[in-house]
ROMAR-395322 format. One record per residue (C-alpha): residue number from 1; residue in three letters; x, y, z. Coordinates in Angstrom, 1 decimal. Layout:
% ROMAR-395322
@k = NUM	r = ALA	x = X	y = Y	z = Z
...
This chain:
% ROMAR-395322
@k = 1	r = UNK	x = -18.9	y = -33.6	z = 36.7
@k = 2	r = UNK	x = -15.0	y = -33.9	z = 37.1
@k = 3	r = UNK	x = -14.5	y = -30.6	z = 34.9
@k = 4	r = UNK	x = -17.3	y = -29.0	z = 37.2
@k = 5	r = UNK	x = -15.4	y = -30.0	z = 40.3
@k = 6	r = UNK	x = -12.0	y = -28.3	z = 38.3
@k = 7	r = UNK	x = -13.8	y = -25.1	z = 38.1
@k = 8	r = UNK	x = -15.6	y = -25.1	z = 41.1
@k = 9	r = UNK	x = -12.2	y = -25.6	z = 43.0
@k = 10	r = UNK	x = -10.9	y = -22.9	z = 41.4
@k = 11	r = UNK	x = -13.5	y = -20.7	z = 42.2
@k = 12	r = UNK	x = -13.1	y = -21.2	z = 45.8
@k = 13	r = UNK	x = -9.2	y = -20.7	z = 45.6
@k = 14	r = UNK	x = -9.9	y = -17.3	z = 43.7
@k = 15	r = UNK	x = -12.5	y = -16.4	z = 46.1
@k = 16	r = UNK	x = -10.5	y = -17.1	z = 49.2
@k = 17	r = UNK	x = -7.1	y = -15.3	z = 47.9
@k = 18	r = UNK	x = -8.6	y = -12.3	z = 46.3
@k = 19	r = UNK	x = -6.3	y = -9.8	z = 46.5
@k = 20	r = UNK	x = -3.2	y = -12.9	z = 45.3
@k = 21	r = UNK	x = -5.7	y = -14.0	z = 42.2
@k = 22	r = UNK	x = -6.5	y = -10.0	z = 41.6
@k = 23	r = UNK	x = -2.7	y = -9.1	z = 40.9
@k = 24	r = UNK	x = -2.0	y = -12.4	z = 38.9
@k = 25	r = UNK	x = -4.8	y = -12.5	z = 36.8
@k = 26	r = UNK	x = -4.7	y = -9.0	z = 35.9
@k = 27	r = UNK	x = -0.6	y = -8.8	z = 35.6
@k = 28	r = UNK	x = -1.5	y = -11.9	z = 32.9
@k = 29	r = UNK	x = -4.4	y = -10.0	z = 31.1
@k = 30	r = UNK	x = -2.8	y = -6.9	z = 30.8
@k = 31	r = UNK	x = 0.0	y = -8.7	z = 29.1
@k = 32	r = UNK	x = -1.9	y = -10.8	z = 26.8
@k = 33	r = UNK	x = -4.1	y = -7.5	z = 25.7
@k = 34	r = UNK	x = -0.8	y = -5.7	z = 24.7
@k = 35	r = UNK	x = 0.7	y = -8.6	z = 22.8
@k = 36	r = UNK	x = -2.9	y = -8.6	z = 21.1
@k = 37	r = UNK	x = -3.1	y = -5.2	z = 20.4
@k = 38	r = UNK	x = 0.6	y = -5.1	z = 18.9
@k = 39	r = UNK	x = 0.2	y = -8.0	z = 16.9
@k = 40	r = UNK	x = -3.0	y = -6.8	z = 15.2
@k = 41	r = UNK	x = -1.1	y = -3.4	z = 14.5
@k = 42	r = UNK	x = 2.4	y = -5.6	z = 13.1
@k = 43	r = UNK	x = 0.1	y = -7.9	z = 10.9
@k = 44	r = UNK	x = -1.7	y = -4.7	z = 9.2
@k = 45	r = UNK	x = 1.3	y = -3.3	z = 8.4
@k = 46	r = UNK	x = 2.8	y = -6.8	z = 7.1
@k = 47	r = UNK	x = -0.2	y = -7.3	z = 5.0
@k = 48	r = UNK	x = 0.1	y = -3.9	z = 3.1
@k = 49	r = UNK	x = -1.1	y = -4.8	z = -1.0
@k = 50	r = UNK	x = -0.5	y = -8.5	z = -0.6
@k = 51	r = UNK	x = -4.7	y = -9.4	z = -1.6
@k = 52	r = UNK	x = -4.1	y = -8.7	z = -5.0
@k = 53	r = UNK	x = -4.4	y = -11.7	z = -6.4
@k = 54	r = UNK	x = -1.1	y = -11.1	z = -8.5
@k = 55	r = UNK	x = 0.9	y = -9.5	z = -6.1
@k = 56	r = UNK	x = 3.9	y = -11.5	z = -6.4
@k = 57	r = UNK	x = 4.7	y = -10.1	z = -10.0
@k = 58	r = UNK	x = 3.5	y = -6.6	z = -9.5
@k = 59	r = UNK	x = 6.0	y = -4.1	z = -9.3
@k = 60	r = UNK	x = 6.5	y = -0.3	z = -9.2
@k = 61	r = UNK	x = 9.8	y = 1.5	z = -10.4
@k = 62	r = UNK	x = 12.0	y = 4.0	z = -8.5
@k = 63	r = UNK	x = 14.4	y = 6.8	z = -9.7
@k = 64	r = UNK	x = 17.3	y = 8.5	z = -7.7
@k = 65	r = UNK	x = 18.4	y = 11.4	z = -10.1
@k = 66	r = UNK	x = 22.4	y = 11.9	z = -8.4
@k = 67	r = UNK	x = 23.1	y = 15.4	z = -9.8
@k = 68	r = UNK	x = 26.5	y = 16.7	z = -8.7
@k = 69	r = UNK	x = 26.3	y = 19.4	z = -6.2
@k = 70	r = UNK	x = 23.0	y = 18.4	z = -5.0
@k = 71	r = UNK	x = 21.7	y = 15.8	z = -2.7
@k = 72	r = UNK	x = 20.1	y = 12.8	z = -4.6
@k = 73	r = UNK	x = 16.1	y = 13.0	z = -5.6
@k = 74	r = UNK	x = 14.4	y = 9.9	z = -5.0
@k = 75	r = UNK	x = 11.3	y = 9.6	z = -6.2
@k = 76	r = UNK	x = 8.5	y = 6.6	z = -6.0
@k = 77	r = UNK	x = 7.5	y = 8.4	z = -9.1
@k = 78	r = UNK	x = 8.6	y = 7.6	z = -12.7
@k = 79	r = UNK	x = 9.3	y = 9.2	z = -15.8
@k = 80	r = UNK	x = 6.1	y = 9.3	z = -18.2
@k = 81	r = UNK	x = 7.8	y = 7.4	z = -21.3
@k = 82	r = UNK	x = 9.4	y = 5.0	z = -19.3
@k = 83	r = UNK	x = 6.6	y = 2.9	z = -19.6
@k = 84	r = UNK	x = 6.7	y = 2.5	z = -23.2
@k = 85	r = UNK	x = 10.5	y = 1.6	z = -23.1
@k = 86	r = UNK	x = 10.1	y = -0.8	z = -20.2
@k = 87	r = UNK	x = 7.3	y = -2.7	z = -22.6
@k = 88	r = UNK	x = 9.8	y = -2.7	z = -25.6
@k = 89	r = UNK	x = 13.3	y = -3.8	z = -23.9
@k = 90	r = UNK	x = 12.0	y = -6.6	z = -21.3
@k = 91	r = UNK	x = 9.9	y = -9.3	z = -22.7
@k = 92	r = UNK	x = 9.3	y = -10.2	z = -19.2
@k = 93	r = UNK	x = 6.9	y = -7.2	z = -18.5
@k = 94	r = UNK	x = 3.9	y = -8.5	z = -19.2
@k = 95	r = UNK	x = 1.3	y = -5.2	z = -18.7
@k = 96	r = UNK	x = 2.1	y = -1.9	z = -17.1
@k = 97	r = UNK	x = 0.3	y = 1.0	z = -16.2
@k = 98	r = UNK	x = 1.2	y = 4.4	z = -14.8
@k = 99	r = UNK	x = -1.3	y = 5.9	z = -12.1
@k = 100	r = UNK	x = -1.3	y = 9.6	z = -11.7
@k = 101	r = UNK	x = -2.7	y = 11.1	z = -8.6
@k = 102	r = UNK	x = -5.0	y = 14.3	z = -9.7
@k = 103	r = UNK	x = -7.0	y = 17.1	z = -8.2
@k = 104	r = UNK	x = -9.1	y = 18.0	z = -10.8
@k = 105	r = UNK	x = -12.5	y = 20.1	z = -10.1
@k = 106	r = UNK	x = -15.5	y = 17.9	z = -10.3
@k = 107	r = UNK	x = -18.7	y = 20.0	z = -11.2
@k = 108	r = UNK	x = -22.1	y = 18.5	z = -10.0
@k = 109	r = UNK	x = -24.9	y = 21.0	z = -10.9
@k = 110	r = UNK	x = -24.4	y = 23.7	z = -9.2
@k = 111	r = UNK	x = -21.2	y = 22.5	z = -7.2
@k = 112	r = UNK	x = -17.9	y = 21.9	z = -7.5
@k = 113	r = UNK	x = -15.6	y = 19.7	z = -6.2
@k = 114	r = UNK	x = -11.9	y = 19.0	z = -5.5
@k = 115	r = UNK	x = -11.7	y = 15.3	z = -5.9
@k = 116	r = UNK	x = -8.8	y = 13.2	z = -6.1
@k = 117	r = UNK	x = -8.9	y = 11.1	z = -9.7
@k = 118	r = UNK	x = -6.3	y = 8.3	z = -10.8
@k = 119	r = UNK	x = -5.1	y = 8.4	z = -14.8
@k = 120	r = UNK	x = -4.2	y = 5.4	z = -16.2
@k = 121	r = UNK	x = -3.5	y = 3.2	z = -18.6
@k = 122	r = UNK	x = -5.7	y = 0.4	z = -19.7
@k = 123	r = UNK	x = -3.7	y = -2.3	z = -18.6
@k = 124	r = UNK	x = -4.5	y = -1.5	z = -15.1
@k = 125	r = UNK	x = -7.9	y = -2.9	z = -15.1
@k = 126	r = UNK	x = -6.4	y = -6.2	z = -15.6
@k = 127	r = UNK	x = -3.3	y = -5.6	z = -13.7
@k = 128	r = UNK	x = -5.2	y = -5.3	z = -10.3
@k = 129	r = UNK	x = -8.4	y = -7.1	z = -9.4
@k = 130	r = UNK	x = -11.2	y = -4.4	z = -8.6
@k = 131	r = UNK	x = -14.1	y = -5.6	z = -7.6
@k = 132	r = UNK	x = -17.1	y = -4.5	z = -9.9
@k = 133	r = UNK	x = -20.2	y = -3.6	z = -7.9
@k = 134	r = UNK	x = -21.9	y = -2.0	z = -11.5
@k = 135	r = UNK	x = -21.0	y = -2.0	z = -15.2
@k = 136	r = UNK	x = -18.3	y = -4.4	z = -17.2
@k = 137	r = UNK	x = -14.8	y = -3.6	z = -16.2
@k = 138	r = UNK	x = -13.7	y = -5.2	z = -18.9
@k = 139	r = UNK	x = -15.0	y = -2.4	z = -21.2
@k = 140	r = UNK	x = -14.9	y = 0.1	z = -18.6
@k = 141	r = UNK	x = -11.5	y = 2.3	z = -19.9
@k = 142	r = UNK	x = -12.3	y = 2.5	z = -23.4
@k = 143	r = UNK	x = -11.5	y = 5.4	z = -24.1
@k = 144	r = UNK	x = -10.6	y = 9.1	z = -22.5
@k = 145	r = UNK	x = -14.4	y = 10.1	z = -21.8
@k = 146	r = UNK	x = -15.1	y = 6.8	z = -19.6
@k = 147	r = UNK	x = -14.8	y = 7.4	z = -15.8
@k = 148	r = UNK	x = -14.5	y = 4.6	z = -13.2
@k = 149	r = UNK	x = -15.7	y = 5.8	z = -9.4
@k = 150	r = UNK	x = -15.7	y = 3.7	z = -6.3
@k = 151	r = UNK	x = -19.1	y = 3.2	z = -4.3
@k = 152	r = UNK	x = -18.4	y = 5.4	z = -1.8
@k = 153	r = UNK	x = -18.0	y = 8.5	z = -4.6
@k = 154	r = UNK	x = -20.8	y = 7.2	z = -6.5
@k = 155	r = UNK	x = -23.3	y = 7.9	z = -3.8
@k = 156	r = UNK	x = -21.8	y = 11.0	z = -3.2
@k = 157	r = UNK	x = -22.5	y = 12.4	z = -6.8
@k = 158	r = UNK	x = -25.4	y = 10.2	z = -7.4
@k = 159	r = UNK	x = -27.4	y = 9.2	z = -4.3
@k = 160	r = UNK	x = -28.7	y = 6.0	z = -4.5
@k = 161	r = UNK	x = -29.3	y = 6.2	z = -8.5
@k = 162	r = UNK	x = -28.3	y = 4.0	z = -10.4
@k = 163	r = UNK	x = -24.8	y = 6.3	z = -12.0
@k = 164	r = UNK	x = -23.9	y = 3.9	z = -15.0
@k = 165	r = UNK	x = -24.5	y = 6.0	z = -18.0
@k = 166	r = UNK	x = -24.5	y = 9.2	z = -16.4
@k = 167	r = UNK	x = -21.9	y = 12.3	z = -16.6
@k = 168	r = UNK	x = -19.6	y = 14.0	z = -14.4
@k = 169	r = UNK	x = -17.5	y = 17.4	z = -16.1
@k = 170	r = UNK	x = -14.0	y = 17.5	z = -14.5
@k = 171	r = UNK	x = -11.7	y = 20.5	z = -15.1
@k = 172	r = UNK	x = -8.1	y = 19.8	z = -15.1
@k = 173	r = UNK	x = -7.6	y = 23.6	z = -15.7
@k = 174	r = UNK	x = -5.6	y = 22.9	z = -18.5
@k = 175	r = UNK	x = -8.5	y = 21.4	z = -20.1
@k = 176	r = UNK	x = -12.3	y = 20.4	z = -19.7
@k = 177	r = UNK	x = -14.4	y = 16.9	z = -20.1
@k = 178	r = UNK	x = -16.9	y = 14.9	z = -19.6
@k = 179	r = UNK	x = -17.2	y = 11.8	z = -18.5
@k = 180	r = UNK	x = -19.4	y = 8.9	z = -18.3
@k = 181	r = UNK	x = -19.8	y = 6.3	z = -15.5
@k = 182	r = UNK	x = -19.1	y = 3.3	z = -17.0
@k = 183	r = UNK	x = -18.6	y = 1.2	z = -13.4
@k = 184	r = UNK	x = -18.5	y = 1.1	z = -10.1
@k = 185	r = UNK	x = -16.1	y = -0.6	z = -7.9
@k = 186	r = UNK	x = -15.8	y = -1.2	z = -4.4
@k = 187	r = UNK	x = -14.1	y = 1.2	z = -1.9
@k = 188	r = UNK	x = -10.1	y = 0.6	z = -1.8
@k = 189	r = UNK	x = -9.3	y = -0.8	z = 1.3
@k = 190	r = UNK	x = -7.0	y = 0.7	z = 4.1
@k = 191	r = UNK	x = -4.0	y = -1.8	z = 3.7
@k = 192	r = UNK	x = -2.4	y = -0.5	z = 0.4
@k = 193	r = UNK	x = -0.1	y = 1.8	z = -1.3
@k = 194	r = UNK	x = -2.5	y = 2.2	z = -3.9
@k = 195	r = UNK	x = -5.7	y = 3.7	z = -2.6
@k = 196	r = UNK	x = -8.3	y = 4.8	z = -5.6
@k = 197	r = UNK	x = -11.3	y = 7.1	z = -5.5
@k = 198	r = UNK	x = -11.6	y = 7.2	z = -9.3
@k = 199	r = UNK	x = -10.4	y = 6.1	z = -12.9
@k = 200	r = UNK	x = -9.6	y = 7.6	z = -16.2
@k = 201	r = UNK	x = -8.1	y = 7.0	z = -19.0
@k = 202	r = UNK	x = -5.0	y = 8.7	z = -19.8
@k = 203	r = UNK	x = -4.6	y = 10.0	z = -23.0
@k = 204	r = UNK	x = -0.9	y = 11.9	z = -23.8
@k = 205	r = UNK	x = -2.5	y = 13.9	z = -26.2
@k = 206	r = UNK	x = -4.4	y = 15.9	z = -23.6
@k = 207	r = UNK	x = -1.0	y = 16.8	z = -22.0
@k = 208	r = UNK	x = 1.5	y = 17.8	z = -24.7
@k = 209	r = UNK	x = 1.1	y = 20.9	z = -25.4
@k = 210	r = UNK	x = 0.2	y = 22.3	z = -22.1
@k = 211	r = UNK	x = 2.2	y = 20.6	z = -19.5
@k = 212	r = UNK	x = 4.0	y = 17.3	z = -21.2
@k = 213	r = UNK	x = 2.9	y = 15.6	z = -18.5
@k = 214	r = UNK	x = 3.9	y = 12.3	z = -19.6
@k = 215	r = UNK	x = 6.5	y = 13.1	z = -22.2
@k = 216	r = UNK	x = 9.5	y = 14.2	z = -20.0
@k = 217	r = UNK	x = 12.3	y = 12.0	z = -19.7
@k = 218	r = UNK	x = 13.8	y = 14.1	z = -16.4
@k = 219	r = UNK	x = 10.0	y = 15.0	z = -14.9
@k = 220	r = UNK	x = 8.3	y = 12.8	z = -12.4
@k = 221	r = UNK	x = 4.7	y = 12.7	z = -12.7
@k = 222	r = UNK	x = 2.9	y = 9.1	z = -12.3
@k = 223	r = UNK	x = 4.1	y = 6.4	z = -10.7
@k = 224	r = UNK	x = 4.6	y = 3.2	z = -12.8
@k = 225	r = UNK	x = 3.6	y = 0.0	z = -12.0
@k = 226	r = UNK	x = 4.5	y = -3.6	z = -13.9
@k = 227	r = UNK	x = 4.1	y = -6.8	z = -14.0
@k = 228	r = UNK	x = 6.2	y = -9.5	z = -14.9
@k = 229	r = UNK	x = 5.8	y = -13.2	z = -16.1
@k = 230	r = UNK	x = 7.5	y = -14.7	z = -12.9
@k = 231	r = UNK	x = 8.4	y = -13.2	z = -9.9
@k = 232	r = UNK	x = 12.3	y = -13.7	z = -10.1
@k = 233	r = UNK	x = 11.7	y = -11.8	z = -13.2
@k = 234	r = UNK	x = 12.2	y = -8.4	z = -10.9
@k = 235	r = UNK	x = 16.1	y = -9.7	z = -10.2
@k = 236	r = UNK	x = 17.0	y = -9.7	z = -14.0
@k = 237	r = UNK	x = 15.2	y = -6.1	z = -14.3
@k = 238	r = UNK	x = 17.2	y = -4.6	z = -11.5
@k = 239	r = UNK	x = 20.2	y = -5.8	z = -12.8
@k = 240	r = UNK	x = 20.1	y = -4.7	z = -16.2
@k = 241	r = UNK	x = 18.9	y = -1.1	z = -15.6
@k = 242	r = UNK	x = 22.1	y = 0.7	z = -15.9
@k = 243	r = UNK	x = 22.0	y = -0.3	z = -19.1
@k = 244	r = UNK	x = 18.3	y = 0.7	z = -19.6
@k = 245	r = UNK	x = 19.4	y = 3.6	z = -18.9
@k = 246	r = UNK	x = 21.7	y = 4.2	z = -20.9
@k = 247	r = UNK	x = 20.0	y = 3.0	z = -24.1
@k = 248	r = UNK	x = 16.7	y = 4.9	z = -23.4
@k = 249	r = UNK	x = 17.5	y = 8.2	z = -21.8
@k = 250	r = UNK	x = 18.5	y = 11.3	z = -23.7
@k = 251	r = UNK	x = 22.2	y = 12.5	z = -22.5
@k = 252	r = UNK	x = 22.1	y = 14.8	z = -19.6
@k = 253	r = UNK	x = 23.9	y = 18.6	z = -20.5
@k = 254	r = UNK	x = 26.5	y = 17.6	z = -17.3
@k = 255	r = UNK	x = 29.2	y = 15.5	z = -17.5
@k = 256	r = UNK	x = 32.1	y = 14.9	z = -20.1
@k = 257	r = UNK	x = 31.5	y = 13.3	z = -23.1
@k = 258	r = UNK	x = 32.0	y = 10.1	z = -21.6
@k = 259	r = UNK	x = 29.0	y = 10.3	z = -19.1
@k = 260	r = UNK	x = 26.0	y = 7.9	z = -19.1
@k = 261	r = UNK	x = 22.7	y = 8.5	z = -18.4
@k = 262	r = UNK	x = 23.3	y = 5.6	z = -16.1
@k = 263	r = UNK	x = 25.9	y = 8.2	z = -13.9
@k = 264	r = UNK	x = 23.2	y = 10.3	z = -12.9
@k = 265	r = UNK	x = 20.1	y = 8.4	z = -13.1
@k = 266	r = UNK	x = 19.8	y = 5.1	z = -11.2
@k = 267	r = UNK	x = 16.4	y = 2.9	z = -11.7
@k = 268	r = UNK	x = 15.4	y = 0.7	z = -9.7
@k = 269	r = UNK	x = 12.1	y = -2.0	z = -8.8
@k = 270	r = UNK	x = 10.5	y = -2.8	z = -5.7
@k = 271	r = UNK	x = 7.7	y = -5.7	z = -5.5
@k = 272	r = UNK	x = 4.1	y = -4.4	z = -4.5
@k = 273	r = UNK	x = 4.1	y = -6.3	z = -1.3
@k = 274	r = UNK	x = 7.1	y = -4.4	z = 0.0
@k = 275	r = UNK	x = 6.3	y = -0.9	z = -0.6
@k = 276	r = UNK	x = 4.8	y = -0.2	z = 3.1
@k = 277	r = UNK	x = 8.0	y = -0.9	z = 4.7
@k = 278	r = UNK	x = 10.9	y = -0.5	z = 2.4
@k = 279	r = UNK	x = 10.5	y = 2.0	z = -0.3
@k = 280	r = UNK	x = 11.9	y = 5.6	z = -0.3
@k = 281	r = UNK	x = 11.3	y = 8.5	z = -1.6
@k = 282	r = UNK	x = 8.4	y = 11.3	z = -2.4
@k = 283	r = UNK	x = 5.8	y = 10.7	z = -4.8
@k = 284	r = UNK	x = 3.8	y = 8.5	z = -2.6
@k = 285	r = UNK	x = 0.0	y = 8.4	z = -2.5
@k = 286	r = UNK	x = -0.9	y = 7.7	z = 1.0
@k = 287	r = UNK	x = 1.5	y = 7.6	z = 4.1
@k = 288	r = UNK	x = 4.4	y = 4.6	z = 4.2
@k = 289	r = UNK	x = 4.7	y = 2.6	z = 7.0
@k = 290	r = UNK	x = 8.5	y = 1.9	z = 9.1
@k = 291	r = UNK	x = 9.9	y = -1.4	z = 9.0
@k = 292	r = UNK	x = 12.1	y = -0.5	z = 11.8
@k = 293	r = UNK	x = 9.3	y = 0.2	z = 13.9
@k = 294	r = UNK	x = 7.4	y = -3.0	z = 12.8
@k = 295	r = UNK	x = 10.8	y = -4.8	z = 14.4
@k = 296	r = UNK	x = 10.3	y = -2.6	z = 17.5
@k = 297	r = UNK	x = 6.9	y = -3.5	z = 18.2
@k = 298	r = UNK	x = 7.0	y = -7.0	z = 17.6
@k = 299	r = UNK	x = 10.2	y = -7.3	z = 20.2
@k = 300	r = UNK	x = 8.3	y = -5.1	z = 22.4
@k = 301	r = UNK	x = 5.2	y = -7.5	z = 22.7
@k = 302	r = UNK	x = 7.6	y = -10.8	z = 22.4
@k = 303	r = UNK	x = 9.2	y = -9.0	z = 26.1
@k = 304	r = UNK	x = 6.1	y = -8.3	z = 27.5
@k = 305	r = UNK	x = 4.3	y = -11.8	z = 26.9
@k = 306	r = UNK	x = 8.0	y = -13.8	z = 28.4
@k = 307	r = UNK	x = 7.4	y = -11.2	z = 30.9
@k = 308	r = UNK	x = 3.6	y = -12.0	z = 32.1
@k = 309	r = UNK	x = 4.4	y = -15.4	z = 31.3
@k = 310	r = UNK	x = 7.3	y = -15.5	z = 34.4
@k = 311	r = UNK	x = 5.3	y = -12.7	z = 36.5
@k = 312	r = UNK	x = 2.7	y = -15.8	z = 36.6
@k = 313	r = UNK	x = 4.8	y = -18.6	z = 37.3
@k = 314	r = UNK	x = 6.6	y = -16.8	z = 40.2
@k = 315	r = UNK	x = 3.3	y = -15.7	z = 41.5
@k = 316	r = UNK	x = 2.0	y = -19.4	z = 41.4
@k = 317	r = UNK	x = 4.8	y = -20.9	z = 42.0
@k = 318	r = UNK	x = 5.3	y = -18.6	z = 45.8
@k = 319	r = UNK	x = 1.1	y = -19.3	z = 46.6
@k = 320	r = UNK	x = 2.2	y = -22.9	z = 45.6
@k = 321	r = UNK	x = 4.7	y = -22.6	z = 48.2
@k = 322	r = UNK	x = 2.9	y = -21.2	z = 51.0
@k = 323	r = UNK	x = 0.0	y = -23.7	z = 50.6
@k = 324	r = UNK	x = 2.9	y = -26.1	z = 50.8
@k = 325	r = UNK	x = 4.1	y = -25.1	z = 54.2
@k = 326	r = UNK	x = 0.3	y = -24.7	z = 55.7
@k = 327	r = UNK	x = 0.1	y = -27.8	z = 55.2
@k = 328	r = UNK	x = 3.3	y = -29.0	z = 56.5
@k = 329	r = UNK	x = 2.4	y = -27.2	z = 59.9
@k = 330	r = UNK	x = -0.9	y = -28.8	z = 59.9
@k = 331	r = UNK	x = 0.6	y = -31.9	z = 60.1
């Protein structure tokens, strides 16, 4: 009864100050809907690949090749065989996988398709935590004629049959193949850096002699992810990779005798979690988001909800006021 007598009170008051309780409660509600709005935009950019499950130890490597005479490249991009001397000089890298992007043509019947494909290496499967709608991930990268597509390609190519066991023919123009489904995985979601459509199997011998794809030191091709045993791991690999460098990658023709590899060429890592906002360079996959602008917004919608906040309590605390001395002269 007593919380009845609260509203009903209020009612009243709205009803007989109208155009007072129009400006305040808008003036509050337009504040509060930006501050909702900018929040739900600043926590999708802040939660950009952190659902994996092992996103604390997953990394990806950068390059910044500093050629004199030339601005520096940086790339988000890695060198094809620096995969295999990552694995060999840091006992703290676990697993690691590259992931190239593709085009290749996918030919269904009588159509053909342009369809973006991921190659990669088998440690990805247990690197990242797909979720299997069909077929045993486990088994599902085998080997190079094994294809992996999410649901949303599946029914494109399939319809609602069942596509495990089936074949798709992709031309790489370098070379043909065909694949079987061996699973299906959920769509990737919108929040990541790593958005799939489909997985193979790279195999280095399908590359060599046409376009060494993942056999140039000084080419940048796939990007490289890792992951390490603990997450302060990625410290001790960023401080060691001058020397890395230095051990692993052929001379560069510049420089005096005395040059390094490490004078040109500087590597470095970058935690999954933070490659929305803070990595740089080209090679990326899908658009990167701006930290800075993150900041911007979220002081934006902290201004705008002190400001709503006063705008009220200056507007109540004047009616308060004026009720105040109405009743004064009543008396």
């Amino acid at each position: 009864m007593l919380i009845y007598n609260y509203l009903l009170s209020g009612w009243r008051n709205i009803n007989h100050n109208k155009l007072f309780s129009s400006i305040n409660i808008l003036g509050l509600a337009i504040g509060l809907a930006a501050v909702t709005l900018i929040t739900l935009f600043v926590r999708s950019e802040l939660s950009y690949d952190t659902f994996w499950k092992n996103a604390d130890t997953l990394h990806r490597s950068h390059i910044v090749f500093k050629i004199p005479g030339r601005d520096p490249f940086k790339a988000v991009s890695a060198p094809g065989p620096l995969i295999h001397a990552l694995k060999k000089d840091y006992p703290q890298v676990t697993q690691a996988s590259r992931v190239a992007s593709i085009s290749p043509a996918i030919i269904v019947g009588a159509e053909t398709f342009i369809q973006q494909v991921s190659l990669v290496d088998k440690d990805f499967l247990t690197m990242f935590d797909l979720t299997s709608l069909s077929g045993d991930l486990s088994n599902a990268l085998n080997d190079p004629h094994s294809l992996i597509l999410t649901k949303e390609l599946a029914v494109k190519y399939f319809g609602q049959e069942d596509p495990i066991g089936k074949t798709l023919s992709l031309d790489y123009d370098y070379f043909k193949r065909d694949y079987k489904i061996t699973a299906v995985i959920e769509n990737s979601v919108s929040n990541t850096q790593l958005p799939i459509k489909a997985l193979a199997l790279i195999d280095e011998n399908d590359w060599t002699d046409r376009t060494s794809l993942f056999a140039q030191w000084f080419s940048v091709n796939a990007q490289l992810y890792f992951q390490t045993k603990n997450p302060s791991d990625l410290d001790h690999i960023n401080a060691t990779f001058d020397d890395f460098s230095n051990r692993n990658f052929p001379k560069l023709p510049i420089g005096g005798a005395d040059a390094k590899p490490s004078d040109f060429i500087t590597l470095s890592a970058m935690n999954i979690k933070d490659l929305h906002l803070h990595a740089v360079g080209s090679g990326e996959m899908t658009e990167r988001g701006n930290a800075t602008r993150v900041f911007i917004f979220s002081a934006i919608a902290l201004l705008i909800l002190i400001i709503a906040i006063i705008n009220f309590m200056n507007l109540s605390t004047a009616r308060a006021s004026q009720r105040s001395k109405k009743c004064h002269y009543v008396k």
